[in-house]
N, C-alpha and C positions, 0 to 999 in steps of 0.2 A: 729455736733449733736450727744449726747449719750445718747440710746435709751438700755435698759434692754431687754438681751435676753432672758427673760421670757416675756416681754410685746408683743415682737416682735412673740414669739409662740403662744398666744392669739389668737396675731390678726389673724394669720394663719390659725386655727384652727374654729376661731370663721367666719371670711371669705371667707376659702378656695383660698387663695394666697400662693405664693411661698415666699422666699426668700428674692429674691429680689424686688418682687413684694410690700412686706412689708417695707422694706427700703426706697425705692423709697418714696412708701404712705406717709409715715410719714416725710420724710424729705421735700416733700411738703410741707405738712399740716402745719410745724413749720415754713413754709415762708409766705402761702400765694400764691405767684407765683413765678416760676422761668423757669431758661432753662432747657435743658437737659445737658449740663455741668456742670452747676453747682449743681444739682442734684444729677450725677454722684459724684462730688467729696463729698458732705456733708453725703453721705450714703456710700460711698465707694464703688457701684456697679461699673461694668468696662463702659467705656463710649460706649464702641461697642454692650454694651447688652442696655442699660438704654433706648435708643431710642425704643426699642421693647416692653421693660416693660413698657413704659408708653403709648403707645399705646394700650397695653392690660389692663392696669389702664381705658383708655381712654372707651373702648368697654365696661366694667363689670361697668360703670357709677361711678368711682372713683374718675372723676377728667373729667376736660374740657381745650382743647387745643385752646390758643389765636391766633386770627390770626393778622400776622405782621412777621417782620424783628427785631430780634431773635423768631423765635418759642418761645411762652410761654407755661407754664399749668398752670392752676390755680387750687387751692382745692377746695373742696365742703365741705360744714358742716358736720360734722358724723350722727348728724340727717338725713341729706338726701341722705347721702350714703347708711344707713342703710337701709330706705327706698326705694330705688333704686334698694340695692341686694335683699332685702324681694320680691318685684314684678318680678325681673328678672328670679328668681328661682321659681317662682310659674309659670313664661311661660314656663319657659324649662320643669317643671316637667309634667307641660298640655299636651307639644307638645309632650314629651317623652311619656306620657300615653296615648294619640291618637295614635300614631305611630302603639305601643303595640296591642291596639285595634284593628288597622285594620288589625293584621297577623289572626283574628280569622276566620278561612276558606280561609286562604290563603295558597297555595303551599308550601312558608318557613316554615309555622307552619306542615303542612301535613309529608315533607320532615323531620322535625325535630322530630314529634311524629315517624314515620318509623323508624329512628336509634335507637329511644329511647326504639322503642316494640323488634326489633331485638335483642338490646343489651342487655334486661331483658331477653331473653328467656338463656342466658348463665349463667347465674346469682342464685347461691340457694336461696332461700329463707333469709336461715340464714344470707346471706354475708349484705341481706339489713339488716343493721344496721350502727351509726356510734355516732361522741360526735357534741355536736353543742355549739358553746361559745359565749356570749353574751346575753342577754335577748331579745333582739329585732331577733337575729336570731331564737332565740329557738322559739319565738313566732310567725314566721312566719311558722318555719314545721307545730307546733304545729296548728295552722290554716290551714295549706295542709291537715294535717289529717283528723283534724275535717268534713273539707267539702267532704274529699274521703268518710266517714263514712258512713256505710249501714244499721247496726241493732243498734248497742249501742256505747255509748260514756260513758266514768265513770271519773271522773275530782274528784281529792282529791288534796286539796290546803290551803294556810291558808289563813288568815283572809283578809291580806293586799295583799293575790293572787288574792282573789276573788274579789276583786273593778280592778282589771289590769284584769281579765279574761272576766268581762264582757266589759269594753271597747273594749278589741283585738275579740275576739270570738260571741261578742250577733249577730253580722248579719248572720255568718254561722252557727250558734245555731237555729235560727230563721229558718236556708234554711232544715235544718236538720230535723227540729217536725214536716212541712210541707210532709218532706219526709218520714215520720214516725219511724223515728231514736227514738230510748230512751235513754234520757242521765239524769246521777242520776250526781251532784254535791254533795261534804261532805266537807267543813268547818268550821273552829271555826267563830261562827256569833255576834259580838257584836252591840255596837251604833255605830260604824264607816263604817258599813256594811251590816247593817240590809235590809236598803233601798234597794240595790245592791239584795241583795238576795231574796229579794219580787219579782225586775222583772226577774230575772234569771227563778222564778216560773212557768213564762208567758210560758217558752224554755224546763224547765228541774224541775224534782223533787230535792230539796235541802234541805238537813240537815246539823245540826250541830254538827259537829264533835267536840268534847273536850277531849277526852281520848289521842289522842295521834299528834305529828305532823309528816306532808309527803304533800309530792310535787310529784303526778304522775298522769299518765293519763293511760288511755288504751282506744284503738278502735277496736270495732269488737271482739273482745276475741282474737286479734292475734298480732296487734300490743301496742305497749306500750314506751311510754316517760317517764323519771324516770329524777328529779332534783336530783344533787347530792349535793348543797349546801343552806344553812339556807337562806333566802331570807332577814332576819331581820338583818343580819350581814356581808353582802358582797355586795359590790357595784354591777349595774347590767350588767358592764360591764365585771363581773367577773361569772356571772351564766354561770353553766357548766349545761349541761342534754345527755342523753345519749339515742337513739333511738334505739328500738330493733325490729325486727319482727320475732317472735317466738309463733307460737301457745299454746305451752306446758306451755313455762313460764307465759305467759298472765293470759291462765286459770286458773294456779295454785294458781296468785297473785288476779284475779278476787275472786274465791273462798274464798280466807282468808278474801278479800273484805268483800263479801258477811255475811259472820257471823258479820262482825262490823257493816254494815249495818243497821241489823236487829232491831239493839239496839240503834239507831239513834234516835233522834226527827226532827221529821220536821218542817220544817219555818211555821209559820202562818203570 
């Protein structure tokens, strides 16, 4: 059986299987049933591992072992594998996030804030800073922030930021006005994001920005997130941003803010 080592990265990828794990799968799948010898030879996995690998095919619900003299496995339809891994992953991620949950006032967490306080007190100010890559990364600091946030939050972003900003951010935006946080949002606002920027209203004052484009945030007048690449022209596994925490600079960049501000309109 010849199988494309692109197809074979797919599946890896799209799965989260190994290797061999893959081979395995699919030489399967192109029988129907077999042993684990013969398995072994049509994928060319070594016979001393295949037996492991399909056991662990067997556990992640990829496949079902016959009972009899030769051991079978038999395939499952990719429909219902897909189905299978969709709910499996939704327990692990449950059980993972209950776990999480119960460290809240628990000892490991107490134990783990201790090193964390001790070790900031060595720490300048300036050193916190650092680069973060990926979009989903940048958007999880970027949400730390928000919800550490005390007086203001200032979010300057474009158009197709502002529909990803209120998904990632309206619930700590929300935890924020409660807390009496001020957070001004500035946008280019069209039909594609009009709506977005009505309820952002509910959280934060929002204008529309058209004179110029920029991707940054700032919290507190001290800290500040700065994107360094076009969001319209780089995939987002390529967003770079850069975190800094510097008083001097914040202000300085707030202040410039602040005069473009002025001359804003705001959403109705």
């Amino acid at each position: 059986m010849i199988v494309k080592e692109e197809f074979l990265s797919r599946l890896r990828k799209i799965f989260d299987l190994n290797l061999y794990e893959v081979k395995v799968w699919t030489a399967l799948l192109s029988r129907g049933t077999s042993t684990a010898g013969e398995l072994s030879t049509i994928s060319d996995v070594p016979r001393s591992r295949t037996y492991d690998i399909l056991e662990s095919l067997e556990k992640k619900g990829f496949i079902v072992m016959k009972l009899g003299k030769p051991i079978k496995f038999i395939a499952l339809k990719p429909e219902e594998v897909v189905e299978r891994v969709k709910k499996n992953l939704l327990r692990e991620a449950n059980d993972k996030s209950k776990r999480l949950e119960t460290l809240k006032g628990d000892e490991v967490l107490q134990e783990l804030n201790s090193l964390f306080t001790k070790g900031v007190k060595f720490v300048e100010p300036t050193d916190l800073s650092g680069s973060l890559k990926g979009r989903q990364n940048v958007y999880n600091h970027l949400d730390m922030m928000v919800r550490d946030a005390e007086s203001s939050i200032t979010i300057v972003t474009t158009a197709e930021g502002l529909n990803r900003k209120m998904e990632v951010l309206m619930p700590s935006l929300e935890k924020c006005k409660r807390r009496g946080v001020k957070v001004r949002i500035a946008a280019p606002i069209n039909s594609n994001n009009l709506k977005v920027a009505k309820e952002l209203k509910k959280v934060a004052e929002v204008r529309n920005l058209d004179k110029f484009k920029a991707r940054f945030v700032i919290i507190d007048s001290n800290q500040i997130m700065f994107m360094l690449l076009d969001d319209e022209k780089f995939h987002p596994n390529y967003d770079t941003s850069v975190w800094i925490n510097t008083e001097f600079f914040a202000q300085a960049l707030e202040g410039l803010f602040d005069l473009a501000w002025k001359d804003l309109k705001s959403v109705k």
